[in-house]
DRENKE-796029 format. One record per residue (C-alpha): residue in one letter; z, x, y. Coordinates in pm, whole numbers, plus 50000, padded with zeros to 5 digits. Last residue first. Example, Ala and Ser with C-alpha at 12.3 -4.5 7.8 and 13.67 -1.06 7.14 Angstrom:
<lokes>
S507145136749894A507805123049550
</lokes>
This chain:
<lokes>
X358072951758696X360192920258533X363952920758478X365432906758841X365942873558761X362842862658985X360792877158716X360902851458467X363242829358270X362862841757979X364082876958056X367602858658138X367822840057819X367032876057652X368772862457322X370712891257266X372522888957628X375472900657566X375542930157847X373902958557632X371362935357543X370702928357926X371062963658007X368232972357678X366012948657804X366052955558218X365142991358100X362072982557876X361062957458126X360622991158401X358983009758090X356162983358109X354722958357978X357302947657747X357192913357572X354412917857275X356452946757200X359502929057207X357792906056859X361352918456700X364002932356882X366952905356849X366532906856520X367262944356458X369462948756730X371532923656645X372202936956270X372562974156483X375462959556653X376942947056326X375962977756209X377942995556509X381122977756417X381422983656072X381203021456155X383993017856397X386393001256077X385363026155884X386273053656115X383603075756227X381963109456076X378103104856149X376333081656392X372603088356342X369323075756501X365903080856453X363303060256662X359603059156668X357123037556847X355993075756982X358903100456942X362573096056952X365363111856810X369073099356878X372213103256835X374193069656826X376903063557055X376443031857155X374953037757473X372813061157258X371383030557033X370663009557330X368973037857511X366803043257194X365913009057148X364553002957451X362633037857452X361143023157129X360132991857239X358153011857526X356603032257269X355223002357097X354062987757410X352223023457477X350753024657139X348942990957166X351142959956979X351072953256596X354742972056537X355903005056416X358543027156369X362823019656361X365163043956178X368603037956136X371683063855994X374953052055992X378313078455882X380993080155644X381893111855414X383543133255627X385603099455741X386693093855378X387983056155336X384183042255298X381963028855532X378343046555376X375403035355574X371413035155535X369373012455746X365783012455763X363092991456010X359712990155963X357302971656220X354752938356179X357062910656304X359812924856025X359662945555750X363012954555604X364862985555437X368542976555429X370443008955231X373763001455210X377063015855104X381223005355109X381342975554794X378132986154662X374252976454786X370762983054777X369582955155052X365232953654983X362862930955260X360682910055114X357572912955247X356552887655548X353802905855720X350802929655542X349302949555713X345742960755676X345282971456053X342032963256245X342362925956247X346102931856343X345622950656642X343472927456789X345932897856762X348622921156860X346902933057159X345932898257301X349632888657242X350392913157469X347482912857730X349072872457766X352632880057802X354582856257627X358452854157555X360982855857307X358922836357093X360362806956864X363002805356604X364652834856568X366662840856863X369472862356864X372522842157068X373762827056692X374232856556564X372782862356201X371142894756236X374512908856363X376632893256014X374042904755813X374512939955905X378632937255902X378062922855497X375902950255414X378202972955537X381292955255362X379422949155041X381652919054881X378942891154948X379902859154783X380122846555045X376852854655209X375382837454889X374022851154617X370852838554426X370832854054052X374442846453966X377742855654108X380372858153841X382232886053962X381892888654397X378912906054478X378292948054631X381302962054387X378312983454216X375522993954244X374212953154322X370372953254395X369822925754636X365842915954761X366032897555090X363352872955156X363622866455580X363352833655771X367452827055824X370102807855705X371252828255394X370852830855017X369612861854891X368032868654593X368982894754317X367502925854189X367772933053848X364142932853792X363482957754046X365762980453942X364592977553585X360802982953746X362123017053945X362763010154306X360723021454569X360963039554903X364583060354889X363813081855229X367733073155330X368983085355014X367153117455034X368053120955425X371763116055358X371783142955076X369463163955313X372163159655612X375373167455341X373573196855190X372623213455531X376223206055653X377903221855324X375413250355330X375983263055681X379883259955574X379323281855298X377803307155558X374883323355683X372413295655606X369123299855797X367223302755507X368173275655396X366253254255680X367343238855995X365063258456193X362553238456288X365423212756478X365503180456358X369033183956125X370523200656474X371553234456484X373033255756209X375723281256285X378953266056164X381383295456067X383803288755798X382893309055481X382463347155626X385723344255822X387393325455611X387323356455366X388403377655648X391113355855680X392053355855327X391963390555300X394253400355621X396643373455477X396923393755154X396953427055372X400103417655529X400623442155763X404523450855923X404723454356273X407283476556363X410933470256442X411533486056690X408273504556716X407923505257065X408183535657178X405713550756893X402443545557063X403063547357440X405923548257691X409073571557653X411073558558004X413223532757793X414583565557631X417543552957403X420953573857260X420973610557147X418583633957162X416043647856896X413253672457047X409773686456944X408313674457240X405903657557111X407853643456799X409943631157069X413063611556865X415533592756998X418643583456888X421013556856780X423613568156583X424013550956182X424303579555976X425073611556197X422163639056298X423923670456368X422943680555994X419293681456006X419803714156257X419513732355946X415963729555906X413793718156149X410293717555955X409043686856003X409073664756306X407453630256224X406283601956467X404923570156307X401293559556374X400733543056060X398103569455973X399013598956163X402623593255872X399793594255585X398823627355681X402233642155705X403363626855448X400563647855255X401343683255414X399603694555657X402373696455919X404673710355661X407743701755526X411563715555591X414413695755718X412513663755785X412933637356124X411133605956040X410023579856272X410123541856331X410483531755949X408283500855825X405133512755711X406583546355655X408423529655378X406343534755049X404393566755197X407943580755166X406783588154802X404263617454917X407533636455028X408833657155299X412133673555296X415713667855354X415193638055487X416373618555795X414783584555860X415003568056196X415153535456137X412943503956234X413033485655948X415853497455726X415503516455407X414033499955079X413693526654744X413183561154865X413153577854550X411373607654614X413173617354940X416333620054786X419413624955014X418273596155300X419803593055552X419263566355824X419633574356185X419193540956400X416333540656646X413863552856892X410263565756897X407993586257027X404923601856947X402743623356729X402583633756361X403303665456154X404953679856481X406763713756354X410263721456457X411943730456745X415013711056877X417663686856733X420923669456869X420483673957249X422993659057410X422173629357675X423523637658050X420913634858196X417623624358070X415903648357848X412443656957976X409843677757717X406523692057940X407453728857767X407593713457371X403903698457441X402843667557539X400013643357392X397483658957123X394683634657037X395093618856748X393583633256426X391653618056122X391023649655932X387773639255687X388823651155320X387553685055155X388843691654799X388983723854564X387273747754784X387793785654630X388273818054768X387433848254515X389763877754613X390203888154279X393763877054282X392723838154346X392273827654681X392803790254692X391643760454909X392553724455002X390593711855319X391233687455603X388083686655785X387223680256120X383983657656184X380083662456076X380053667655718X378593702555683X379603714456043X383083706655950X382923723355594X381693755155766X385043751855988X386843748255718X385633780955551X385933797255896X389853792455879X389923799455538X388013835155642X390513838855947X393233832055745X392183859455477X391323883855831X395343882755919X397103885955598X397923854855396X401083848155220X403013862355432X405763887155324X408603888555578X410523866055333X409483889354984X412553903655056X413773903954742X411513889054491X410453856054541X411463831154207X408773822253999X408883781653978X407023770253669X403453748753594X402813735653301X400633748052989X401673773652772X401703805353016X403613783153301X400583780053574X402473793453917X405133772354212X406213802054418X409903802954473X413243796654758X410653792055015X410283800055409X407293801355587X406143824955886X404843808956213X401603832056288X400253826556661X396483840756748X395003846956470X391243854256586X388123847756453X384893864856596X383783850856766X386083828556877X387773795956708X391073806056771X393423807856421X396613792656413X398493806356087X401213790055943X403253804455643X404823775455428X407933757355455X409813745355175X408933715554888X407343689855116X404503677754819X401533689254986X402903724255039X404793726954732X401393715754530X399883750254764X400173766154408X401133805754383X401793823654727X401883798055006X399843793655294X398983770655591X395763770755824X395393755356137X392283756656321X391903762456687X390153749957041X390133714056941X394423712356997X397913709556866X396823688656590X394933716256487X391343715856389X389323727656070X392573717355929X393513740955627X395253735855345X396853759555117X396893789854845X397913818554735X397163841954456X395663813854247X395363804453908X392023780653923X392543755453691X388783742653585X388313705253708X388893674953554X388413646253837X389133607653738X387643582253873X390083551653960X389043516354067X392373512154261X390583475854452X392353456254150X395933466354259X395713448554587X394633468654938X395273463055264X396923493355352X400393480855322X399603469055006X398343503154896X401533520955032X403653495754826X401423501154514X401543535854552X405363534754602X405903513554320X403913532654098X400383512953937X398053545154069X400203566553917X399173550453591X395573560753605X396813598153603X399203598253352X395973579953111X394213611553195X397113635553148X397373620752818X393333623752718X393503658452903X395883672752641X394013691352360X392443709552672X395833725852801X396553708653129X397593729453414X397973707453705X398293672553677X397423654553981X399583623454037X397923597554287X399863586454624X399933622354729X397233613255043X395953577354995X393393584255294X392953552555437X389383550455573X388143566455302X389603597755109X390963570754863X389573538554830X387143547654486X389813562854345X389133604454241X392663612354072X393343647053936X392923663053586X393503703253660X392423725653364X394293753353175X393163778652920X389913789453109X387503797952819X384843811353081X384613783753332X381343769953122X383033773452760X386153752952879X384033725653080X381953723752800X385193718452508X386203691252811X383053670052790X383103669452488X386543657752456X386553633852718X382813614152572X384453609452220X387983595052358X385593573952630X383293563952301X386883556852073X388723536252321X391253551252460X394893546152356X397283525852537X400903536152560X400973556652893X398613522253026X400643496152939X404153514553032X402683518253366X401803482153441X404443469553280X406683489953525X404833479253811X404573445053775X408503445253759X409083465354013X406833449054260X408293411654185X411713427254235X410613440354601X409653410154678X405273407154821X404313413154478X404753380654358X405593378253998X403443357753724X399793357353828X400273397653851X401353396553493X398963379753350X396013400253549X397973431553406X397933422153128X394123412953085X393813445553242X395713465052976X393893448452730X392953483552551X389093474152587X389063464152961X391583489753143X389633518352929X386333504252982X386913501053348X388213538453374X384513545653238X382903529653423X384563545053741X383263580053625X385673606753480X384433632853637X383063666353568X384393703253717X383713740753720X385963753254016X383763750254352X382753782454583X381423778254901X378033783955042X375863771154748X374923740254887X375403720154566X378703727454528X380253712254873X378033683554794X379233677254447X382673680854613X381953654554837X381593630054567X384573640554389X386813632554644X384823602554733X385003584354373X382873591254084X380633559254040X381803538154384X381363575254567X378293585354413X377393619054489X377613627154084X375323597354006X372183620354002X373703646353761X374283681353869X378053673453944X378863662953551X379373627953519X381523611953195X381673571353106X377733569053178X376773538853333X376663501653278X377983479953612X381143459353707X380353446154026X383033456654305X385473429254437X386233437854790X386833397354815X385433390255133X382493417255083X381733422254701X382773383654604X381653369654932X378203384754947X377863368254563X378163335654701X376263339554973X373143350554730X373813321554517X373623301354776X370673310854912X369193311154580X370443272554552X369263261254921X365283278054796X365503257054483X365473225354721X363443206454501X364253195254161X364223155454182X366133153554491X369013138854361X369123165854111X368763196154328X371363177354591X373763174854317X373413210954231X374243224454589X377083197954614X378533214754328X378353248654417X379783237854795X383203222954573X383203256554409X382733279754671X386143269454900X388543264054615X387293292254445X387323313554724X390843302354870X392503308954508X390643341554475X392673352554797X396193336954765X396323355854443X398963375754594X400843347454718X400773338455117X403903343255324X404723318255590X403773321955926X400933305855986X397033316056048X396313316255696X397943289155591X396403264755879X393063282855753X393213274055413X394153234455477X391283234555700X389173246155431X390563224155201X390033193055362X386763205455436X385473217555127X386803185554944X385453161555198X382133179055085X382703177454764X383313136554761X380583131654969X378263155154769X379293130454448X378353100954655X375173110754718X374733117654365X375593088954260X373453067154516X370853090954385X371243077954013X371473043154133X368383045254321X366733061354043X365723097653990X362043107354028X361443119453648X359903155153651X356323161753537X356003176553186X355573141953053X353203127953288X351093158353189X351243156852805X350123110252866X347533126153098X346543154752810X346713135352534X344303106052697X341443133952757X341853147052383X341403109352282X337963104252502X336583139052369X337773130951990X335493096052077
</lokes>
């Protein structure tokens, strides 16, 4: 008896652990809650696009607006298909998933915020990281670890770390408040995010484990470079060195006593929230939250001159340049003077073969407390260079080591301290045109003056414009599109308006300088280095500039052709817009093929969209497969009262009977406008449904024989599940299934017919012939259509209500009129003459009846 009771225990455990098929109502929910998110996507999705491809400007947060309006409504269609479906489709949700996540790393350039160590020294595996420690950083781990070049002592700052800084002293939270609040496309809007952004993060302290991890780390750095007194903390962002090279954007703080790295630090984070860095990084097609920023402390080397060297000139392949200063090349990067220049053959040996020499009011040197100072030049130290002849040939075959190391031309930062010792502190890839025309191939037209000549080209081309002066380089604030900017030297800051300037003429500056490099970058010409000869240049007169050439003449050029001519007024990016698209880009594609092809699976999903259209067919096939009703369904059902031989089981979802309508309703009473439209076909007066439509003797044969063998049972009640705009009709009739399943509601997305016809008592060829005749009425209606054997699938998705309402009264016809027809056809020739007769009017078949000489028989 225990045995018998045991057995029971586990049935009634099992039944109970096995999911609960959901209802018809519950699916019908369902199925109407993936209609409703699927018109969402798609209304919105088109809505996204026609912004993005217009003219008007898009908010900053333009971008996570589209994706959650775009993911969310596909989430929820996801889950509503899981449920209607009783749990399966697990695969569709990890695909999903997986999409979903593709779009927040790839569309959205988000980065995931992982667990690491706050501090990375360059012998630790994360150290060549470039999303842990940044690229600069990165590639000096690998310019260390080969042992051919000389690296200051260094660690990093890792990117966790910076995120537990913006994270635990609510500066980010701030920020994100703050960025909802202004746009950043106005120039007020910047300004204003900007300075709370900077005044946040000088006035928030570190949280105590980054505090802890700094300060250890710097009392190691100081006992590993030999108690050096002063240490440089410069940025490492994860964007920079990359394909835009964020040259001088970032403050480097040179040197730092150790007690004050944790200020430095948080100076160096801010620089990354200036208005010109912001304006640069915006015109880059980056937003503030892509600045993940690394930061580099490295031991202060106090040089006795330093520079940066291209592995290859811009003037050619066959040379590399290399510039010089005494003291700290920041002058040279920062457009303070001219430095020595030294062009150096690559031969075999090395060989200088042009030397431009520099000039500079002072040397920029480590101030004995901390700082850096200006040391005047003694007198005469102009004909001193700061290099002699085999030192630029060594930095010259430094960068050239450097080039072979990483595969492309180098731009390198070096210094040669007084014991000779020549040290790398940062390698970046030189991204060079291709050199055009030189100072000798110049052509002035005639009679235009000559306003400037000589100079260095920092950046090829030609351009023309209005002069526009500008006294202070570091402030540039907004300057005219399409100017030609005057300075009276180089700066980092004019990063903020080289987007939008057609070329810049400076009085002194170098050629590898960091304007320089950002100036190659947006393709605007700049001669550096002209001195004096700034002053001929008037406020407001149209010139022309040949960067080339190294010439400045007055008026237009129409002749000057290529990049740089025809930047009046340049196209200005708009990396919001450039976000969004590429976001629509990964969500909108349609790449799925038809619901009955093999491969319209999950796994084929490549795109939002993908999943959208894969829910939407399932949903549709899930309602459509509905084969029993619970026993509270079935209960509830009511009858149907109409004039014709068929039991019609009604269960009312909702709006499908008028209030007060008892247990038998009448067609009147009917408020199901499908269901309504369906009836109204099967109850035509030309369908016949009293008597045969015909008689053919080796039919009827086959039906009675068929029927002894099959246990079939005719004249079920047939089952209408019903609200005000859906239907699902599953009948029995003369021995074959047929299924309707139709939403006609208001949303066109949403609305579509789906019918499937199998079966009958006849052999298999008179039940294939049936089906052929219903397939070629169904496509001459518009229907797609599947068909194999006796049976027929057909869908008509995404029509008007009003069309939709049409076809079922069509298919209502069909239905009826199509019953026993297997019996009838004997061959695919009646088949034919069937469908054109129903297609003409004739439901009834009068003219089949009346025999071959009509035309329809074999």
């Amino acid at each position: 008896m225990a045995g018998f009771w045991r057995r029971v225990t586990r049935r009634v455990q099992r039944r109970r652990r096995s999911p609960r098929s959901p209802s018809a109502a519950e699916r019908f929910a369902y199925l109407r809650a993936i209609g409703c998110a699927n018109d969402t996507f798609l209304d919105e999705l088109s809505r996204r696009q026609e912004e993005a491809e217009g003219v008007a400007p898009l908010r900053l947060g333009a971008v996570a607006e589209t994706y959650e309006a775009l993911s969310t409504p596909v989430g929820a269609m996801v889950r509503a298909l899981t449920a209607m479906s009783g749990g399966r489709y697990l695969e569709l949700a990890r695909r999903y998933e997986a999409l979903d996540r593709e779009l927040a790393l790839v569309a959205l350039q988000a980065r995931p915020v992982g667990f690491g160590s706050l501090v990375v020294w360059p012998d630790e595996p994360a150290a060549d990281r470039p999303d842990v420690v940044g690229p600069k950083a990165a590639r000096l781990v690998q310019i260390a670890e080969t042992g051919d070049h000389d690296v200051p002592p260094f660690f990093v700052v890792t990117a966790h770390g910076f995120r537990l800084f913006m994270e635990a002293s609510g500066v980010q939270d701030l920020l994100e408040r703050t960025r909802a609040a202004v746009d950043l496309g106005g120039a007020a809007g910047l300004t204003r995010f900007s300075g709370s952004a900077v005044a946040a993060i000088l006035g928030a302290p570190l949280p105590p484990a980054l505090l802890d991890a700094l300060e250890r780390a710097t009392r190691l750095l100081v006992e590993r470079s030999d108690g050096a007194k002063g240490l440089a903390v410069r940025s490492s962002t994860v964007v920079e060195d990359t394909t835009s090279s964020f040259a001088g954007q970032f403050e480097s703080v040179l040197n730092v006593p150790p007690n004050g790295v944790a200020a430095a630090y948080r100076r160096v984070i801010a620089s990354a929230f200036r208005v010109e860095a912001l304006r640069y990084a915006l015109s880059r097609g980056f937003v503030d939250q892509d600045l993940t920023m690394p930061v580099l402390v490295m031991a202060m080397v106090e040089p006795r001159a330093s520079g940066i060297a291209y592995s290859r000139s811009p003037d050619g392949p066959w040379r590399a340049t290399v510039t010089a200063v005494p003291g700290l090349a920041q002058s040279i990067s920062e457009g303070r003077g001219v430095p020595d220049v030294f062009q150096v053959a690559d031969e075999n040996p090395p060989r200088v073969d042009e030397t431009l020499p520099g000039s500079r009011p002072a040397a920029l040197r480590c101030a004995p407390g901390g700082g850096l100072e200006e040391v005047p030049e003694p007198p005469g130290a102009g004909a001193a260079l700061a290099l002699d002849g085999p030192e630029a040939c060594r930095v010259a075959s430094t960068a050239w080591s450097l080039e072979r190391r990483f595969g492309g031309a180098q731009d390198v930062e070096w210094a040669l301290d007084r014991s000779g010792r020549l040290w790398v502190v940062q390698a970046r890839p030189l991204r060079l045109p291709a050199p055009r025309r030189t100072a000798q191939a110049a052509s002035i037209p005639p009679g235009r003056r000559v306003l400037v000549r000589g100079g260095i080209r920092a950046s090829g081309g030609a351009a023309t414009g209005a002069v526009v002066r500008l006294a202070d380089p570091t402030a540039p604030g907004d300057v005219p599109e399409g100017c030609i900017l005057v300075v009276p030297a180089t700066s980092p800051r004019l990063a903020a308006v080289l987007c939008s300037v057609a070329g810049v003429v400076a009085a002194t500056g170098s050629a590898t300088g960091h304007m320089a490099t950002v100036a190659r970058e947006f393709g605007v010409p700049c001669l550096v280095g002209v001195g004096d000869s700034v002053a001929g240049l008037a406020d407001g007169e149209v010139v022309t500039l040949d960067a080339d050439a190294r010439v400045v003449f007055e008026g237009p050029d129409d002749r000057r052709a290529g990049p740089g001519a025809g930047r009046t007024p340049p196209v200005r990016r708009d990396p919001v817009r450039e976000n969004v698209l590429r976001l629509l880009a990964r969500v909108s594609p349609l790449t799925l093929t038809g619901p009955a092809s093999a491969v319209f699976d999950p796994g084929r999903c490549v795109s939002l969209h993908d999943v959208a259209r894969f829910v939407h067919q399932r949903a549709m096939a899930e309602m459509f497969a509905l084969e029993d009703l619970t026993p509270s369904e079935r209960r509830s059902c009511r009858r149907l009262r109409w004039p014709r031989p068929m039991e019609i089981l009604l269960l009312d979802l909702g709006g499908a009977v008028a209030p007060g309508a008892g247990r038998w309703v009448s067609v009147d009473e009917l408020t199901s406008a499908p269901f309504a439209a369906l009836l109204e076909g099967m109850m035509d007066s030309r369908v016949r449904w009293a008597g045969p439509v015909g008689f053919d003797l080796k039919g009827f044969v086959s039906v009675v024989v068929r029927s002894a063998a099959d246990d079939q049972r005719y004249g079920e009640p047939s089952y209408a599940i019903c609200s005000s705009d859906y239907v699902h009709f599953a009948s029995r009739l003369a021995y074959h299934f047929a299924t309707v399943d139709a939403i006609c509601g208001a949303s066109v997305n949403e609305s579509y017919v789906r019918f499937r016809f199998q079966g009958g008592a006849a052999v298999a060829e008179r039940r294939e012939w049936r089906a052929r005749f219903l397939a070629s009425v169904l496509r001459r209606n518009g229907f797609t259509v599947w068909q194999a054997g006796d049976r027929v699938d057909a869908l008509l998705p995404k029509r008007p209500r009003e069309e939709l309402e049409d076809s079922l009264v069509m298919l209502g016809r069909l239905m009826a009129s199509s019953r026993h027809l297997d019996m009838l056809i004997e061959s695919p020739a009646v088949a034919s003459a069937l469908s054109e007769a129903f297609l003409s009017g004739d439901y009834g078949f009068e003219k089949v009846r009346q025999g071959p000489e009509r035309g329809w028989g074999p």
